[in-house]
Each structure stands twice: as C-alpha cells, then as structure tokens.
BAKOLKE-357956 format. One record per atom (N, C-alpha, C, CB): x, y, z. Coordinates in steps of 0.001 Angstrom, whole numbers, plus 500000, padded with zeros to 6 digits. Glycine has a CB too. Layout:
N
XYZ/...
This chain:
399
518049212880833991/518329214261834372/517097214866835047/518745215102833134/517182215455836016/515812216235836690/515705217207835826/515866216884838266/514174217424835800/513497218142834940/513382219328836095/512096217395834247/513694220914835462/513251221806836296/511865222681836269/514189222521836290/511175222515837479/509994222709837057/509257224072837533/509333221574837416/510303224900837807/509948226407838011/511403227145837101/509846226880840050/511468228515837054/512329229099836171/513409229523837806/511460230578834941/514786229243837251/515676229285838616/516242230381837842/516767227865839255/516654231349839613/517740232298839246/518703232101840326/517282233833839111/520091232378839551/521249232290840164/522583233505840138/521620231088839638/522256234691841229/523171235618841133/524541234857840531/523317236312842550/525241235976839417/526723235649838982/527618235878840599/527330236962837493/529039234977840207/529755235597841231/530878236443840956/530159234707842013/531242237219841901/532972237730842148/531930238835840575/535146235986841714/531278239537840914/530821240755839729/529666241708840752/529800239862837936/529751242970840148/528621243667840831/527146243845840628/528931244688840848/526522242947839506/525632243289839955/525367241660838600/525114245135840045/523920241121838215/524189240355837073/523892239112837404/525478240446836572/522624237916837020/522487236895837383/521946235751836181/521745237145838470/522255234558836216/522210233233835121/520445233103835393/523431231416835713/519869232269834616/519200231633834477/518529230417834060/519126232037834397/517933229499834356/517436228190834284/516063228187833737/517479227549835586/515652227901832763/514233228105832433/513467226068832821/514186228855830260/512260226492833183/512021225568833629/511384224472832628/511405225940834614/511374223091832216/511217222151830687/510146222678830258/511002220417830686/509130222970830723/507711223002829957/508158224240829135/506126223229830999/508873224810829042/509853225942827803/509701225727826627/511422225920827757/510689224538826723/510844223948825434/512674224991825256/509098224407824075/513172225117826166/513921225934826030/514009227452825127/514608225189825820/512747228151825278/512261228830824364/511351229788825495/511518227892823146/511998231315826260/512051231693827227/510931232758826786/513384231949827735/509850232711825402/508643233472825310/507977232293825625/508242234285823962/507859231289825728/507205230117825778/506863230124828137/508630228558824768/507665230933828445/507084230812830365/505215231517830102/508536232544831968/505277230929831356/503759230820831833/503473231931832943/503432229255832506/502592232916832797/502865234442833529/503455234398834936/501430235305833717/503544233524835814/504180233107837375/505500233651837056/504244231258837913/506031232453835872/507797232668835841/507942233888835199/508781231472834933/507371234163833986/507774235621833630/507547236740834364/507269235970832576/506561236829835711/507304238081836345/508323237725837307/506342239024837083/508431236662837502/510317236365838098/511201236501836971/510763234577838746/510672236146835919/511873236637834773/512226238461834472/511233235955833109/511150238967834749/510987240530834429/511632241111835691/509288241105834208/511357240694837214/511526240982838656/512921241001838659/510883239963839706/513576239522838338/515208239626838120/515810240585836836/515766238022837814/515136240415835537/515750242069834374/516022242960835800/513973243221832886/515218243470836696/514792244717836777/515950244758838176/512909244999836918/516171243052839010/516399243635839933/518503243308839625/515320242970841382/518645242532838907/519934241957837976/520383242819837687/519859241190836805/519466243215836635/519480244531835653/520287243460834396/520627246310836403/521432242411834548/521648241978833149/521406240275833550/523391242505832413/520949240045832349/520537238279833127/520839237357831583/518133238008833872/521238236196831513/522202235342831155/521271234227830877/523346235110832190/520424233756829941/520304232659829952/520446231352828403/519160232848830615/521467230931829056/522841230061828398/521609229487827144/523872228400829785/522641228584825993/521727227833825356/520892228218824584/521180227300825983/520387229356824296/519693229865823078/520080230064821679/519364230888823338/520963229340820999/521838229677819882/520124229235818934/523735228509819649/519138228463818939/518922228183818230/516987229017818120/519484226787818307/517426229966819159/516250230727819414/516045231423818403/516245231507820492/514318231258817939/513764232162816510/514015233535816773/512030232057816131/513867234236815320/513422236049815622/512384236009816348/512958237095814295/511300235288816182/510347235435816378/509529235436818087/510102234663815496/510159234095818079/510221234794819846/511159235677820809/510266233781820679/512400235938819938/513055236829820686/512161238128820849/514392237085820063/511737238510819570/510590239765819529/509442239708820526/509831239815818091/508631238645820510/507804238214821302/508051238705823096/507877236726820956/509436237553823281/510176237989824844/510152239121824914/511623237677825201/510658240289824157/511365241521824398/510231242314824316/512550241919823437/509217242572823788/508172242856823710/506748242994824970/508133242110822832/506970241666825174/505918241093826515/506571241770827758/505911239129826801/507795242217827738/508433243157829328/507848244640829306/510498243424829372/506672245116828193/506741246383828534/504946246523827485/508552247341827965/504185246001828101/502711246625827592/502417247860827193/501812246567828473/503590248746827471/502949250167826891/503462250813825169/503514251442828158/504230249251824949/504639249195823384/503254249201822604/505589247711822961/503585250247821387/501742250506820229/502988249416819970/500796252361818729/501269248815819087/501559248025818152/502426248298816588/500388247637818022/503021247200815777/504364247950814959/503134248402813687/506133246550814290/503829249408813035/502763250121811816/503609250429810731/501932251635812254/503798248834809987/504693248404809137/504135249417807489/504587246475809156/503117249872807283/502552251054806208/503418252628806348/500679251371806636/503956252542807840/504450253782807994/505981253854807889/503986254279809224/506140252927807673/508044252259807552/508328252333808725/509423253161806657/507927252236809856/508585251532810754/507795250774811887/509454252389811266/508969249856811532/508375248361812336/507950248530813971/509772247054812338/508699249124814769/508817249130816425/510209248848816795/507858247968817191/511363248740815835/512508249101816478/512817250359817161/513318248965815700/514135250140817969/514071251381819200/514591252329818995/514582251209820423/515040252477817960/515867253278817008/515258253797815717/516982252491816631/514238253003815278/513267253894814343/513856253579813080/513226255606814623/513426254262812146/513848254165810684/514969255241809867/512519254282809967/515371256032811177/516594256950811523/517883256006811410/516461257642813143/517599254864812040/518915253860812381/520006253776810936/518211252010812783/519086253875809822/519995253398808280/520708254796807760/518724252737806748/520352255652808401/520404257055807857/521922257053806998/520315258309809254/521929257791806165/523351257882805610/524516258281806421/523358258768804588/524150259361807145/525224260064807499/525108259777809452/525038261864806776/524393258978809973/524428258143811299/525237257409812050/523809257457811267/525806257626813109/527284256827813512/526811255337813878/528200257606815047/525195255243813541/524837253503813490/524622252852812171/523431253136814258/524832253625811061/524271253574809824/525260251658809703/524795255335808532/525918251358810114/526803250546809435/526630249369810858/528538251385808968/525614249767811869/525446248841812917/524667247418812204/524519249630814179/524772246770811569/523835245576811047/522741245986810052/523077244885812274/521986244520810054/520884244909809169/519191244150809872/521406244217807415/518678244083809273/517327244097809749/517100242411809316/516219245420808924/516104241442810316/516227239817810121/514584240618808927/515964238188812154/514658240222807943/513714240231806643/511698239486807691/514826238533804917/512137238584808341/511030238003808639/510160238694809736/511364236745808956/511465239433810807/511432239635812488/511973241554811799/513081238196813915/511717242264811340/512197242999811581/512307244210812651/512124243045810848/512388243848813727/512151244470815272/513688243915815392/510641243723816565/514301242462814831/515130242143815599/516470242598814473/514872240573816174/517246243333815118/518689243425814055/519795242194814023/519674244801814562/520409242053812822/521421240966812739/522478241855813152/521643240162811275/523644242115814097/524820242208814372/526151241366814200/524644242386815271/527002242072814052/528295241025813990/529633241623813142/527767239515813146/530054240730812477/531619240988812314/531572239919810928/532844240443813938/531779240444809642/532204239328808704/530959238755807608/532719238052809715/531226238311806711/530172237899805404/529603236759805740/530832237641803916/528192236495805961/527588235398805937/526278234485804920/527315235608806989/526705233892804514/525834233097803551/524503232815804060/526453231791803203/523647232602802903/522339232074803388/521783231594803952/521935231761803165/522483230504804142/522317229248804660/523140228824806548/523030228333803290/523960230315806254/524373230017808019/523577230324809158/525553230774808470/523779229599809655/522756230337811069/522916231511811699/522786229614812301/521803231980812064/521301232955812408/521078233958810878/522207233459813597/521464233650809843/521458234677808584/520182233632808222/523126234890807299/518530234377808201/517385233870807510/516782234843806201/516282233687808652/517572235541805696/517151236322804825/517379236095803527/517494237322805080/517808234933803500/518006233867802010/518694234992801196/516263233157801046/519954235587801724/520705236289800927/521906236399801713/520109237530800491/523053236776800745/524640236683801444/524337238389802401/526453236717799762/524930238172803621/525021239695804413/526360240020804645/524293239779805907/526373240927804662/528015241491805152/527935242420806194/528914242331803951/528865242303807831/528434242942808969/529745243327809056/527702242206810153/529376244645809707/530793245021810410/530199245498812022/531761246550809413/531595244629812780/531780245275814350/532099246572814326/532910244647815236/531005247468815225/530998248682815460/532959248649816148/529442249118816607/533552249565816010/535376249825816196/535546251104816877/536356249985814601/536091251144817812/536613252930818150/537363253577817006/537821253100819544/538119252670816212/538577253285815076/538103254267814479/538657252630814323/536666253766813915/535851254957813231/535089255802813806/535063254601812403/535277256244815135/534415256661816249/535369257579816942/533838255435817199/536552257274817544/537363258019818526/537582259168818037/538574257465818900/538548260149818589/538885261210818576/539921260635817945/538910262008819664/541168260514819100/542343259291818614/542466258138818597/543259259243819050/542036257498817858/541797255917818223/543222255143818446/540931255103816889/543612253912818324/544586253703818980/545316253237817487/544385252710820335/546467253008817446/547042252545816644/546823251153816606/548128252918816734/546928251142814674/547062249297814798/548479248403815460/547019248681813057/549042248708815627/550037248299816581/550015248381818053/551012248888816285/549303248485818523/548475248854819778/547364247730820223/547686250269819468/546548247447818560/545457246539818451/546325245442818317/544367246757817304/547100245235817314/547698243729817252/548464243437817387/547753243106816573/549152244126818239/550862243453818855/550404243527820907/552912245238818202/549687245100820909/549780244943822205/548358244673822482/550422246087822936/547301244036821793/546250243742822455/545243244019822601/546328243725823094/545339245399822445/544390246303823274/543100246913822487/545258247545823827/542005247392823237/540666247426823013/540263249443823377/539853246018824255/539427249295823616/538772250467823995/537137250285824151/539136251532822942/536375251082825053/534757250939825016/534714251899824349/533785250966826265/533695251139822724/533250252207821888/532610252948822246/532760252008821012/531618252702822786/530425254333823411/529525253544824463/528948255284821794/530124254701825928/528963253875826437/527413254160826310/529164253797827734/526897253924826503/525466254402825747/524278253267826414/525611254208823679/522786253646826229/521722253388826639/521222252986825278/521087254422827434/520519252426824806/519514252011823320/518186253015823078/518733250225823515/518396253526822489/517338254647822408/517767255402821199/517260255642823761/516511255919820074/517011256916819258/517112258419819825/516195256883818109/516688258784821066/516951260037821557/516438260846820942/518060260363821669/515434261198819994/514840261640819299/513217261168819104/515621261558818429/512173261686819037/510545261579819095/510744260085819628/509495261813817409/511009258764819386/510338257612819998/511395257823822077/510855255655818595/510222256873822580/510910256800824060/511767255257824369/509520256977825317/512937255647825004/513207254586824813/513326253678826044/514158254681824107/513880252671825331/513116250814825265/513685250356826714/513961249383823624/512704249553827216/512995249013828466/513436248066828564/512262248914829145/513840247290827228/514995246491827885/515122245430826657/514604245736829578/516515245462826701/517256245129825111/517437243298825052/519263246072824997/517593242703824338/517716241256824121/518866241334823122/516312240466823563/519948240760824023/520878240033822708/521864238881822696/521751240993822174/521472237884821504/521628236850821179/522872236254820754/520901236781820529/523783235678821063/525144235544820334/525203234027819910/526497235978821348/524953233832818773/524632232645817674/526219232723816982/523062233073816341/526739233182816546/528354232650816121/529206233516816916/528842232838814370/530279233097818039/530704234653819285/532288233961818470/530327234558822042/533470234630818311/534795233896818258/534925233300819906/536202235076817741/535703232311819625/536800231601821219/537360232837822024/538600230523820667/536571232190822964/536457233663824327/537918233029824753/534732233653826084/538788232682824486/540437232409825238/541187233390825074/541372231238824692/540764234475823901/541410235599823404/541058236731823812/541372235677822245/542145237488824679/541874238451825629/542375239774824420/542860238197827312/541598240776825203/542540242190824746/542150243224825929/542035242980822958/542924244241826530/542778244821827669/542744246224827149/543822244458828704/541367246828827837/541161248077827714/542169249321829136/539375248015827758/542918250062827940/543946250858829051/543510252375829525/545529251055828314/542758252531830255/542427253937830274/543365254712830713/541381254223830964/543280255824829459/544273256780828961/543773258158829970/544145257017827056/543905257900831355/543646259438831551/544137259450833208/541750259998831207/545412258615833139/546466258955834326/546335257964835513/546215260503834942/544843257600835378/544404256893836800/545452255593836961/542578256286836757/546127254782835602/546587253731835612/545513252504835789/547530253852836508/544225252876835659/542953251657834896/543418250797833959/541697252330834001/543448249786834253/543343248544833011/542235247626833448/544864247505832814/541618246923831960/540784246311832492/540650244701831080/539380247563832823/541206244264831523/541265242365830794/540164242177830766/541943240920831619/539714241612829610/538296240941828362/538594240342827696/537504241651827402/537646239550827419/537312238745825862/537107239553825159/536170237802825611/538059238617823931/537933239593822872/535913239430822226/539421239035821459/535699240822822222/534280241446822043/533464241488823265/533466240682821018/533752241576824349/533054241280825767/532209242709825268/534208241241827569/531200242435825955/529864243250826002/530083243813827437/528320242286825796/530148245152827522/530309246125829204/529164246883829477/531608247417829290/529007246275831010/527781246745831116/528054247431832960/526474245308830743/527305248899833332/527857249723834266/526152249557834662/528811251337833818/526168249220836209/524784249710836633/524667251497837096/524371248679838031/523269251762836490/522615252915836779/522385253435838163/521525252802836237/522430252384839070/522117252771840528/523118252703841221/521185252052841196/524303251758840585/525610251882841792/525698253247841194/527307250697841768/526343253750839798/526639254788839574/526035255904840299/526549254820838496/525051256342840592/524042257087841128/524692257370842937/522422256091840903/524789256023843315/525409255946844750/526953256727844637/525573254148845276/527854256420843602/529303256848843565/529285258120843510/530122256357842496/527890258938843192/527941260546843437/527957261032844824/526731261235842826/529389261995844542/528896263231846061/527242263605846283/529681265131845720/527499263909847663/526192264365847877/525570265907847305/526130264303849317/526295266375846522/525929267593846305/525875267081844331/527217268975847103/526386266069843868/526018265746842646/524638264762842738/527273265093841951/524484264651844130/522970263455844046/521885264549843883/522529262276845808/522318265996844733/521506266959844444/521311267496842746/522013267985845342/522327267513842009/522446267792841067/521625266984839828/523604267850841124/521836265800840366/521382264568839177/520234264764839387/521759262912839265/518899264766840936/517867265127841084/517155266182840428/517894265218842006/517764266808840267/517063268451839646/517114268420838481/517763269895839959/518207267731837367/518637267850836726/517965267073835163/519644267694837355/517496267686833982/516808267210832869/517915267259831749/515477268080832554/518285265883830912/519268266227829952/518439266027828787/520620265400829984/518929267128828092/518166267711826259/519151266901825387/518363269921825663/518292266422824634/519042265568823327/518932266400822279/518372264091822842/520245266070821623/519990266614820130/518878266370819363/520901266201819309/518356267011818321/517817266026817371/518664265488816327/516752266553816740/518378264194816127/519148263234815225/519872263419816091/519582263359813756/520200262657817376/521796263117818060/523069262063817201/521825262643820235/522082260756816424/523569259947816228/523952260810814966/523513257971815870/522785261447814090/523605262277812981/524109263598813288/522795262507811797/524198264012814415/524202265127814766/525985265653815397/522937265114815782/525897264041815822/527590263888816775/528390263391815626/527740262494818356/527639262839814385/528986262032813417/530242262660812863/528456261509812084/530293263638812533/531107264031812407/531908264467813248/530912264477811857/531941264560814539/532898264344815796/533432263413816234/532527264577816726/534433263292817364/535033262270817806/535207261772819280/536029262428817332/534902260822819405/534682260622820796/535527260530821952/534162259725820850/535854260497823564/536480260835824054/537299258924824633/535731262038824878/538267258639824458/538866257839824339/538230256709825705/540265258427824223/537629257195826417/536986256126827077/535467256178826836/537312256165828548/535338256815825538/533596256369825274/532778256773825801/533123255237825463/532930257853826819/532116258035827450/530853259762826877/533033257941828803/531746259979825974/531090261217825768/531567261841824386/531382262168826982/531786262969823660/532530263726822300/533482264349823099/531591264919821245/534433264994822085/535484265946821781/534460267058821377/536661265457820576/534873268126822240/534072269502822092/535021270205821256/533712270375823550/534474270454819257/535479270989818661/534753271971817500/536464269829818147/533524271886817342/532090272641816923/532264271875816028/531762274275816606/532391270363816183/531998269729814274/531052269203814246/532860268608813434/530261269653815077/528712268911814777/528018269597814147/527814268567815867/526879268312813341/526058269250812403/525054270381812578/525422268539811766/525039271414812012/524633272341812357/522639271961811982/525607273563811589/522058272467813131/520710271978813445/519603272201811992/520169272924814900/519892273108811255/519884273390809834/520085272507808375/520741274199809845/521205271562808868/521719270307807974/521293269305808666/523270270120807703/520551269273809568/520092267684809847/518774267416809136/519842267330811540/518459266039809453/517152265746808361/516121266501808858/516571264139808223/514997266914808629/514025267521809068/513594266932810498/513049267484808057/513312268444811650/513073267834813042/511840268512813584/514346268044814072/511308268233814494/510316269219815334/510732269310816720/508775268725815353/510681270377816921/510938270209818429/510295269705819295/511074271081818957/509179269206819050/507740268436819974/509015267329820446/505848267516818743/509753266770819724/510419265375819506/511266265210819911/510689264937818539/511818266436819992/513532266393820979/513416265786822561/514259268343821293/513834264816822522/513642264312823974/514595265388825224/514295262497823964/513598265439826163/514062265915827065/513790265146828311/513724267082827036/515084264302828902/514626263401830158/515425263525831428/514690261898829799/514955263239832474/515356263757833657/516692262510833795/513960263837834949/517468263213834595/518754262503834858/518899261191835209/519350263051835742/517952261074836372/517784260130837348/516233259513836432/517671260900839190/516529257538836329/515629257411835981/515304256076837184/515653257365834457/513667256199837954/513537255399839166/512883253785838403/512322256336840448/513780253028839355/513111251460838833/512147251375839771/514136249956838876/510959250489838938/509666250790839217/509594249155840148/508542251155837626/511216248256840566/510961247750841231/511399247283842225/510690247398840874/513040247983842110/513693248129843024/513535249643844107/514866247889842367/512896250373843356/512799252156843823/514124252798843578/512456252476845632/515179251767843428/516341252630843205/516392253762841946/517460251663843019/517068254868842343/517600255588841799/518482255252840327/518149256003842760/518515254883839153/519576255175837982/519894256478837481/519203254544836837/521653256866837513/521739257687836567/521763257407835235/522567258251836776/521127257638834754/520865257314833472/521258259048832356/518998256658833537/522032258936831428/522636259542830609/523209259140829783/523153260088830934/523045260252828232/523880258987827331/524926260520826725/522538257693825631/525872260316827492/527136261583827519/527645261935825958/528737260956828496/527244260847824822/527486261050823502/526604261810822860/527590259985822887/525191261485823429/524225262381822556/523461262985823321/523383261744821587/524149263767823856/523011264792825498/523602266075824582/523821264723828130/522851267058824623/522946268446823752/523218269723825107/521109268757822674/522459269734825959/522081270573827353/521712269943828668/520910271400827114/522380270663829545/521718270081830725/520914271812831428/523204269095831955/519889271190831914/518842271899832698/518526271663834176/517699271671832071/518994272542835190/519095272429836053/518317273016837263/519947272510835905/517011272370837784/516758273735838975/517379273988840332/515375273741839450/517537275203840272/517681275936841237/516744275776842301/517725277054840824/517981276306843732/517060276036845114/516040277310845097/518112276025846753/516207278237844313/515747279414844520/514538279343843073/517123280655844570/513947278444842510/513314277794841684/513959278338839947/511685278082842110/515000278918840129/515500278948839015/515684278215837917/516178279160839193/516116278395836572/517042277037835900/518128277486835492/516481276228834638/519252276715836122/520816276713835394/521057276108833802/521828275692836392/521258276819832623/521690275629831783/523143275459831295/520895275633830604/523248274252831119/525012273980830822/524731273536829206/525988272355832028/525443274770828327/525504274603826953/526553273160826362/526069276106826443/526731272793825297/527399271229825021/528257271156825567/527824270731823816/529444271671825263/530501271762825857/530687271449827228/530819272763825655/530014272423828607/530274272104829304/529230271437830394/530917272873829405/528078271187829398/527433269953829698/527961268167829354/526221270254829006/528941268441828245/529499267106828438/530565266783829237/529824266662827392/531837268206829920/532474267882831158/531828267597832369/533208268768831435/530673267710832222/529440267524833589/529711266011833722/527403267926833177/528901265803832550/528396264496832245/529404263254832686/528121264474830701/530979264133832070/532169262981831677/532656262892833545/533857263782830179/532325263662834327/532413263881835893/532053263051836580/531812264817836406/530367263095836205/529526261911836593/529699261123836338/528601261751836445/529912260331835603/530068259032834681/531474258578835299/530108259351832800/532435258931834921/533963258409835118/533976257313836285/535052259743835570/533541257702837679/533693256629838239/533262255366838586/533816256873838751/532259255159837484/531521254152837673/531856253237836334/530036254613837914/532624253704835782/533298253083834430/534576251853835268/534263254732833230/534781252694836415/536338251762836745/536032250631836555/537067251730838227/537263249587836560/537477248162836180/536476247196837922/539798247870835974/536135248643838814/535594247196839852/534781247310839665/535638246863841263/533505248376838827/531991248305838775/531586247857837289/531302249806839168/532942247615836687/532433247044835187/532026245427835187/533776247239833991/530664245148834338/530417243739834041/530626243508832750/529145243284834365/531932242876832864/532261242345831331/531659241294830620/533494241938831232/530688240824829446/530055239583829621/531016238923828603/528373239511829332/531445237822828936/532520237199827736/531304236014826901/534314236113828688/530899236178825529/530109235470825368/530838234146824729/529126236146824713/529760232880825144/529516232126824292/528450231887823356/529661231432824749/528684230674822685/527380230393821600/526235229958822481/527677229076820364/525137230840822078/523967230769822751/523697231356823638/523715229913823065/524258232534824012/523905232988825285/523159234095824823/525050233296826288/521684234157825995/520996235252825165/521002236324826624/519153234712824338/521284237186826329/521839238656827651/520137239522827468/523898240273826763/519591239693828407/518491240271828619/519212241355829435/517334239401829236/518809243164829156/519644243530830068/518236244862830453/521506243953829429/518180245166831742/517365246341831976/518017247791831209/517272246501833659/517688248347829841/518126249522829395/517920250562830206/517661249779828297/517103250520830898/516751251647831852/517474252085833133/515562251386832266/518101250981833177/518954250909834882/520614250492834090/518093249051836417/521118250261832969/522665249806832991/522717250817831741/523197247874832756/524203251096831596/525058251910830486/525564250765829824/526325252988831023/525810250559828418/526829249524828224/527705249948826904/526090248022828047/528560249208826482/529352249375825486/529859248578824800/530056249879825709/530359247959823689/530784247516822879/532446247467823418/530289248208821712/532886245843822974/534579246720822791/535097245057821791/535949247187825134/536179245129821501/536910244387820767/537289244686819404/536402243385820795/538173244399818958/538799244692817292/539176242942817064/540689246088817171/538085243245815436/537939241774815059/538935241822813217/535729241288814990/539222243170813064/539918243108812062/541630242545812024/539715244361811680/541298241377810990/542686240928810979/543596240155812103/543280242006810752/542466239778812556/542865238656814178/542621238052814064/542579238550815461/541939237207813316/541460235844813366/542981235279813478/540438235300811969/542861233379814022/544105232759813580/544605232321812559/544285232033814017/544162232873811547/544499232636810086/544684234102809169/543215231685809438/544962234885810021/545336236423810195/543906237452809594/546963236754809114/542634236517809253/541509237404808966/540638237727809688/540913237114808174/539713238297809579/538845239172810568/538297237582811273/537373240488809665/537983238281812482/537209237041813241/535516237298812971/537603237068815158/534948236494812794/533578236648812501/532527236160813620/533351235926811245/531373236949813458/530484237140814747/529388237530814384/530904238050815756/528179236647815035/527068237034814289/526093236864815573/526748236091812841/524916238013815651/523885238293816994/522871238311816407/523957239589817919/521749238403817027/520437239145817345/520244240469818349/519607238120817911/520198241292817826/519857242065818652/517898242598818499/521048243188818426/517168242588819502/516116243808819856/516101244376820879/514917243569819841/515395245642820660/514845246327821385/513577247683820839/516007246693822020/513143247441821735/511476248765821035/511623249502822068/509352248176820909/510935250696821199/510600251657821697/509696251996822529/510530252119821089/509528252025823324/508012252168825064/507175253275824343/508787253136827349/505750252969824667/505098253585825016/505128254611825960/504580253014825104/506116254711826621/506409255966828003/508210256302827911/505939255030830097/508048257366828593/509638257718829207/509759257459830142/510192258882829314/510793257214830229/511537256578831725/511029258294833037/514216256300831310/510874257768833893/510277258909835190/511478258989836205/508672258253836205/511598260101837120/512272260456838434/511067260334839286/513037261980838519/510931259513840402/510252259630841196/511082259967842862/509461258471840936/511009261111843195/511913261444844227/511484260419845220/511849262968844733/512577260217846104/512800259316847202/511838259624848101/514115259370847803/511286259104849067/510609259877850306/511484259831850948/509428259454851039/
C-alpha cells in the first residue's frame, strides 16, 4: 500500500461546503501527532471547509483529541483544575440543575475537557467509556426541548426527526467561545436508517438523514443569503446574551425548526438565575470575520440571544427587546437552514468531524428511543471537545 507522506485534503462532493481527510503515516493515525507544515493545512482547511472528516479514528485517546482541539487556538489559558473548571467551553455551568444541557453527557474522568455523548447505558469496559464505571447517556430529543414536539407516531411510524437547536458551542456567558469543536463517533447506529426532517412552516421543506446525522449550516453562505439592507443590518449589529442563557431559556420552548424560542415570558426571571455579573454577559457582534478566508459569518445563536443592538446611520442605537429580537433573528437564519445549504454528516464508526465553531451553526437531530431493531433505544456513544478561547470572535469590516 503507498504510504502517504504529506496530510491530503479532499473537498466532499454534491454538498456546500465540507472536506475528507488523509493524514499522512508518520501519524500513526493519530491527527495531534502532524508535524507544524501539515497542521496549518489541517487548521487552513477547519477554517477554509469549515467541517472536515477524518475517517478511522474510533480508537483515538481523550487525550489527544484534547491536545488536537486545543493546539487550533493559542489564546486558550491554561485549564485551572483548583478552580473547578477544567477548560471546557461550556464551563462548570454545563451540569447545572435546571440547564437545557444538564442531561447532555458526562465528563471522560481522565480528559476532562473532552465530554462522553450518546444514547444508552454503557459498561466499563466498552469503548470509548474509560471511567471504570457503568454510564448512562441520553440523546439530546426535540421532545424535551420543542414548543410542540412531534408526536410519537410521527417518530415511529412516519419517521420523522426535527433539528434540536441550531446553535454555535459556547456558554454565552463570561467564558468566549471556542474555535472549533472535535467530535468523535466511537459506537454511531447503521446509517441505512433514515428519518426526514419536515419543516412545518408552509414552505413544503423536507429534508432525508441518517438516523442522528449531525447538521451543519455555513456562517458565510448564510451571510451572502442576506438582502442587502440585512448585510447592512448584520454589520452594525451586536447580539446580548442572557446570562445563564441555557438556564435562562429552560423553561421555554423552542420553535419547531430549532432555530430560536417561543416568545411566552417563561423565562427565568434574571433574579432566579444563579448568581451573574454583568462584566460577563457576552455581548458579540453579529458578523463574525474568518481570520482566513476574510469572509464574513453570521454568526448567532437565535436560542440564547436576549437583545439585539443596532447602530444607526445617524450614530444612534436601535434596540430589539427578546421577543422581537428573536423574529429578527428567526428572518435571518431561515434561509440558510433550507435542505440545499444543509450539510448533513451521516456518521460512521470512527469518524472524527473537526468543525470551524466560528464560521458553521449546527444541530443535532434523530430519535433513538425505542427504534432499535429489537424495538429498544439505539445506542451511541462520542467524544465530544471544545474550549473556551482566550478571545471573542471580531467583525472586521470589509474594505
């Protein structure tokens, strides 16, 4: 077999944006293991891909996944494990009781930067579970998330899915977030099993997946699909996060294509959340610029944006309170959700998805309850990291 002796990239086809990779032997198939040449072609394609694919990692440590995910962004402090938290991108907020991630996985005991994800009970001794104890995961569901979620007869007679939230990785709150997420799929179910997401809002959208496909929307086509008077808009434009936004939105319900809440005042009142400062409330500009393409991302996360702030030609500021800062939001966003700018990734075992957080939206989708072919949950087990940057993402206007 020829040995490859540089790291190859190979745009995906018939998709918009998204490319494979070949790591070259001196690896060891072990993609923290490149030599600084290939890793800024490995970082150059994150950035210029935005999601990149490279097959065969089922048997990749925490340890260098942390390592990889880590080495893309020097302006990560080091983790300050005395202070309870490690350098996840999500912070020590992520377990919170009352958090719409509280029930997203658990932490690898050795790697804790990297989260275990998945679907189903796993023993000690299975792979990817190194925490020499039984775990029990549940797949994040629109069920417990939607406004109206769909009926189970909907899920298991007719198929069908929904994108749980589309969203960016970030706690949206004091840490900045992470430039770019790693995730690992070490047990995925048989990608032969489709379920089709139906968007419920007249257009007649459908869109066919593997069951659990990972959706991922680029930041810069989206950005392009704006009128010219919303490119003006996104430019000027700074969106305010809640604090605690994931505890902040839980008790609401989301808008059936994920893209944003149901405006119904059931969010927690700023008074009942855990203690906040306002130093911490992130406030980030709409548009976030890749530092290597120059393109433009809209970047927004329509679930946990609180205000939008807007200047005026006349140096004013407009602000759009929740409500009708999230019909803003759900405006912008909508057309870049359609079924021709979506990258569905259908995984197999081993595939580890490097994706630029800074430049793509993505989402979750599949229902693993009670589908298996032996009528029980299908089971699924990941790696996920991502940290928190040393910086916020910037607008650097166009010349």
């Amino acid at each position: 077999m020829h040995k490859v002796e540089k790291l190859v990239v190979t745009p995906l086809a018939k998709t918009p944006f998204g490319c494979s990779i070949t790591l070259p032997h001196y690896a060891n198939n072990d993609p923290s293991n490149l030599n600084d040449e290939d890793f800024k072609q490995l970082y150059e394609a994150v950035l210029t891909y935005l999601v990149v694919i490279i097959p065969g990692q089922a048997e990749l440590l925490p340890k260098s996944q942390y390592v990889l995910t880590k080495r893309f962004d020097p302006s990560i402090p080091e983790p300050k494990p005395e202070s309870g938290f490690a350098g996840y991108g999500h912070g020590k907020e992520f377990r919170h009781t009352q958090s719409v991630l509280r029930k997203d996985g658990t932490s690898v005991k050795s790697q804790p930067q990297v989260q275990i994800l998945g679907q189903g009970v796993f023993e000690a001794d299975e792979p990817g579970n190194e925490n020499g104890e039984t775990i029990s995961l549940t797949h994040p569901s629109h069920t417990s998330f939607h406004h109206k979620p769909l009926t189970q007869d909907q899920i298991k007679n007719e198929h069908r899915t929904r994108f749980y939230r589309w969203h960016i990785d970030s706690a949206l709150y004091d840490l900045s977030p992470p430039l770019i997420t790693t995730l690992l799929g070490i047990k995925v179910p048989p990608s032969k099993q489709t379920q089709t997401v139906v968007y419920e809002d007249g257009s007649g959208d459908e869109l066919e997946l593997t069951q659990g496909a990972t959706c991922f929307v680029s930041g810069a086509i989206a950005y392009k699909n704006l009128s010219e008077e919303d490119k003006i808009f996104a430019q000027n434009t700074t969106v305010e996060y809640a604090p605690h936004p994931y505890i902040f939105i839980s008790p609401a319900g989301a808008t059936s294509d994920g893209l944003t809440m149901v405006s119904e005042s059931k969010e927690f009142a700023f008074d009942k959340l855990p203690e906040w400062e306002e130093s911490k409330v992130k406030k980030l500009p709409m548009l976030w610029t890749n530092p290597v393409t120059k393109e433009q991302h809209l970047q927004l996360h329509g679930c946990c944006l609180y205000k939008l702030h807007t200047k005026q030609a006349d140096g004013t500021v407009k602000t759009l309170e929740l409500k009708d800062a999230r019909e803003k939001a759900h405006q912008l966003m909508r057309p870049s959700i359609s079924p021709k700018e979506v990258l569905p990734h259908a995984w197999s075992q081993g595939d580890l998805v490097i994706f630029y957080n800074r430049g793509v939206w993505h989402s979750v989708t599949g229902e693993f309850k009670g589908l298996g072919s032996d009528g029980q949950d299908e089971r699924r087990l990941m790696h996920q990291c991502n940290i928190a940057s040393g910086q916020d993402p910037v607008y650097v206007a166009s010349a």
